[in-house]
PyMOL commands that place a pseudoatom at each C-alpha (Angstrom):
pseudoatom trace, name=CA, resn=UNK, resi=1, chain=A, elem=C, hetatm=0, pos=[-14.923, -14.679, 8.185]
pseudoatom trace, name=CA, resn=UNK, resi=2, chain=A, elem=C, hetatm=0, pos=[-12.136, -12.682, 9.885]
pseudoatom trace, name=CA, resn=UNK, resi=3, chain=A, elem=C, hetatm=0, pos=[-8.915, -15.230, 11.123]
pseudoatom trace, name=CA, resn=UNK, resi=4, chain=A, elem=C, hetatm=0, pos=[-5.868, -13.724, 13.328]
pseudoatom trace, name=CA, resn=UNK, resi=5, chain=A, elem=C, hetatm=0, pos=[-2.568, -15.765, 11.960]
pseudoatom trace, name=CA, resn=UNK, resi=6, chain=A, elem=C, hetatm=0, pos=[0.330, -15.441, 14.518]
pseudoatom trace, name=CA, resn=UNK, resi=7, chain=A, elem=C, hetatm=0, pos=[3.472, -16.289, 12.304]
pseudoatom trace, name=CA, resn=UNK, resi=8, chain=A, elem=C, hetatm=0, pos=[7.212, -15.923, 12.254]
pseudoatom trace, name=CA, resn=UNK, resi=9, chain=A, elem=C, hetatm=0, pos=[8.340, -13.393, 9.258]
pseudoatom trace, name=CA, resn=UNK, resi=10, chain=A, elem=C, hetatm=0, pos=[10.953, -15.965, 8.324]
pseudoatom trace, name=CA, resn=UNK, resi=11, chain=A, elem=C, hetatm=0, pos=[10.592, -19.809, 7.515]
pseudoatom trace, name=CA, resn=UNK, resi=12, chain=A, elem=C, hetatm=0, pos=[14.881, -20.175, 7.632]
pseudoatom trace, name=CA, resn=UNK, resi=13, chain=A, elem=C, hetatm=0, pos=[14.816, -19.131, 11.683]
pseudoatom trace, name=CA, resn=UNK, resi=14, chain=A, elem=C, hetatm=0, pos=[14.002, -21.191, 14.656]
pseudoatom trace, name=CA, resn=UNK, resi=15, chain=A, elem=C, hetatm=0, pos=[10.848, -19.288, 16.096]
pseudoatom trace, name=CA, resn=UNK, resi=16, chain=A, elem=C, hetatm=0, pos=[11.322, -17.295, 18.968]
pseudoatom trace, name=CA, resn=UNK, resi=17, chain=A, elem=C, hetatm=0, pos=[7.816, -16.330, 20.922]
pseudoatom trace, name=CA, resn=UNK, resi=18, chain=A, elem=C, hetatm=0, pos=[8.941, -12.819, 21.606]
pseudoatom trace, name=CA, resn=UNK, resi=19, chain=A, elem=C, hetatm=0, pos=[8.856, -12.697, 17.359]
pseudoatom trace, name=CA, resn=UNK, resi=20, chain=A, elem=C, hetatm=0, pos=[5.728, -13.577, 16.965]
pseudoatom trace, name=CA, resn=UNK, resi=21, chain=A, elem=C, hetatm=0, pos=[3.879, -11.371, 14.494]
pseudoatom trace, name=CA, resn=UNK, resi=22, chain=A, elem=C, hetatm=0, pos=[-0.034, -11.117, 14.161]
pseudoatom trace, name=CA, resn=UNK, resi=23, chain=A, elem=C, hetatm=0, pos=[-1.784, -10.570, 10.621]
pseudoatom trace, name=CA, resn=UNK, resi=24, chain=A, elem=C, hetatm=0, pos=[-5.766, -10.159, 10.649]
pseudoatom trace, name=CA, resn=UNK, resi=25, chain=A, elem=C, hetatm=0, pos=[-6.877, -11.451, 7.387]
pseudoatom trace, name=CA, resn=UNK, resi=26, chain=A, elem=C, hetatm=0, pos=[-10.816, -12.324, 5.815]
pseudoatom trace, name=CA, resn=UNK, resi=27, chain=A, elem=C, hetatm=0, pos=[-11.059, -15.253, 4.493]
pseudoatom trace, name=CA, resn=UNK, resi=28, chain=A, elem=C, hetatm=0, pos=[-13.383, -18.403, 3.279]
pseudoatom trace, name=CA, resn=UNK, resi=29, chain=A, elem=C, hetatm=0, pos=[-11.752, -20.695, 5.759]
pseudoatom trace, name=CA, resn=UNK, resi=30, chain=A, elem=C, hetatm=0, pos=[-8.868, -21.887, 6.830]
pseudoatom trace, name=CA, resn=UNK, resi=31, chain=A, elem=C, hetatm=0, pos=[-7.385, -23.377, 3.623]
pseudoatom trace, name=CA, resn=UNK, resi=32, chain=A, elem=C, hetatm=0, pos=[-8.171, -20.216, 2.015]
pseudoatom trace, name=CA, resn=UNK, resi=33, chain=A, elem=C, hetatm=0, pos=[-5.938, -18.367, 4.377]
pseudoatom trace, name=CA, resn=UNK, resi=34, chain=A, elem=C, hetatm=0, pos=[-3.119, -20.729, 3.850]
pseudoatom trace, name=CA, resn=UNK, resi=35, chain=A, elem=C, hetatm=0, pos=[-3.572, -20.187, 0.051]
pseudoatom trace, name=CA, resn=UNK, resi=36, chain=A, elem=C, hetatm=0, pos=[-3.073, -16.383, 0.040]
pseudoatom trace, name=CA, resn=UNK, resi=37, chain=A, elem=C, hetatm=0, pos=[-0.019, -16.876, 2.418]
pseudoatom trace, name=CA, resn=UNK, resi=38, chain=A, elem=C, hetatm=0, pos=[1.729, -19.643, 0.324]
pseudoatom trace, name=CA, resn=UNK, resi=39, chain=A, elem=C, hetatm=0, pos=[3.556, -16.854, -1.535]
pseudoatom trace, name=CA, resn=UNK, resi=40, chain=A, elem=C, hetatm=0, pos=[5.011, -15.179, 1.573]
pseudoatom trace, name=CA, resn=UNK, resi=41, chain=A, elem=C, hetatm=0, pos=[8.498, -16.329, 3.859]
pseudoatom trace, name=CA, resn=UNK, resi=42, chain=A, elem=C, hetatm=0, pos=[6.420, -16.520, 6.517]
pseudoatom trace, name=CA, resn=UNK, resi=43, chain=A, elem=C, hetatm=0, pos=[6.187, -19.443, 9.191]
pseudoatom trace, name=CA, resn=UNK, resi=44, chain=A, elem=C, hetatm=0, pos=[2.660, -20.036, 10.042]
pseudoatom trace, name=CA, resn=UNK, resi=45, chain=A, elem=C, hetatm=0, pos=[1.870, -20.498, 13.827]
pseudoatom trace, name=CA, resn=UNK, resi=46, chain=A, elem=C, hetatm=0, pos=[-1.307, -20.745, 14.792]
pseudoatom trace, name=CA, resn=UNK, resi=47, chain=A, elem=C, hetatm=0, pos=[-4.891, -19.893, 12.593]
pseudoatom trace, name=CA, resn=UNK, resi=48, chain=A, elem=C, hetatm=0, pos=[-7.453, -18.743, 14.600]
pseudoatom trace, name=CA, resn=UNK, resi=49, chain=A, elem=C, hetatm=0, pos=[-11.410, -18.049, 13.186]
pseudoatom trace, name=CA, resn=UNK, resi=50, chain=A, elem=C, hetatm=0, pos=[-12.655, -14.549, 14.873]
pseudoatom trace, name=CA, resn=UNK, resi=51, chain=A, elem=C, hetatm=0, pos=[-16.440, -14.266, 15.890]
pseudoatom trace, name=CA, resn=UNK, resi=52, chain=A, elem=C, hetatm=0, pos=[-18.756, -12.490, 18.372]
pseudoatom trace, name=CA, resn=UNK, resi=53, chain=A, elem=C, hetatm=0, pos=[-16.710, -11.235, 21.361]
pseudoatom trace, name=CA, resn=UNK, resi=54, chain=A, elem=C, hetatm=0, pos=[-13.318, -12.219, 20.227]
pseudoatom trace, name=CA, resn=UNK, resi=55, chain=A, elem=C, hetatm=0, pos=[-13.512, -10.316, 16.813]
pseudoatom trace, name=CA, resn=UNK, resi=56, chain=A, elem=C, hetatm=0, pos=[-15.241, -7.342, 19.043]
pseudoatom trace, name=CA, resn=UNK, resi=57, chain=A, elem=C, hetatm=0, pos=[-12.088, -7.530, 21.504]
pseudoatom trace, name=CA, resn=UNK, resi=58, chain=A, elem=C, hetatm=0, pos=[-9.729, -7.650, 18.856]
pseudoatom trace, name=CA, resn=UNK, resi=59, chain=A, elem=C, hetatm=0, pos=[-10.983, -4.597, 16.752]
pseudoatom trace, name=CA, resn=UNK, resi=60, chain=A, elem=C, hetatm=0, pos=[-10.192, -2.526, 20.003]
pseudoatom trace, name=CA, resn=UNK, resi=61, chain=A, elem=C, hetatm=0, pos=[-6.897, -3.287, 19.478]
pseudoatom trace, name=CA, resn=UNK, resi=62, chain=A, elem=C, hetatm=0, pos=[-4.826, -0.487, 18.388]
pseudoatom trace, name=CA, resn=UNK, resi=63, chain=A, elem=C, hetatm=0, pos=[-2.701, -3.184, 16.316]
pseudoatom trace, name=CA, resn=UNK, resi=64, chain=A, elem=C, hetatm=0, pos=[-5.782, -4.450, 14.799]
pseudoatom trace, name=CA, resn=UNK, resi=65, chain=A, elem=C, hetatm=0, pos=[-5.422, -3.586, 10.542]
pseudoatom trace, name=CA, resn=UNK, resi=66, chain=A, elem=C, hetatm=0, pos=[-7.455, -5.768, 8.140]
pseudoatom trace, name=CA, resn=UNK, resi=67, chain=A, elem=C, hetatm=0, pos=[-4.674, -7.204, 5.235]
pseudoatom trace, name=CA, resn=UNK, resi=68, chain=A, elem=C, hetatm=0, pos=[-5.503, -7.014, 1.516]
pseudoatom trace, name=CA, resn=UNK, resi=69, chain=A, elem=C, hetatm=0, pos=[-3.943, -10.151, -0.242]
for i in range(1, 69): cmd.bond("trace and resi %d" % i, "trace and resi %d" % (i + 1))
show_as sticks, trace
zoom trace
């Protein structure tokens, strides 16, 4: 399954919304994702699980890029 992760790119700042980054990243589930992230800075938002439309809307995106880790 395909999961969009909106995160900060540093866990030592206060999140700001208008630094919110977006990663694209397949995955078992959920705790999978948050096991290939563990090694990064980064400051986990939000997790969300793509399927049907919203995976279909999403690859239109020009800033859609499916992450190796």
């Amino acid at each position: 399954m395909i999961y969009k992760v909106l995160y900060q790119s540093s866990k030592d700042e206060i999140p700001v919304r208008e630094q919110t980054e977006t990663l694209y990243l397949e995955a078992a589930d959920i705790r999978d994702v948050r096991k290939k992230l563990a090694d990064k800075p980064y400051n986990v938002e939000f997790i969300q699980p793509l399927t049907g439309k919203f995976l279909g809307y999403e690859k239109k995106s020009a800033a859609f890029k499916l992450e190796k880790l």
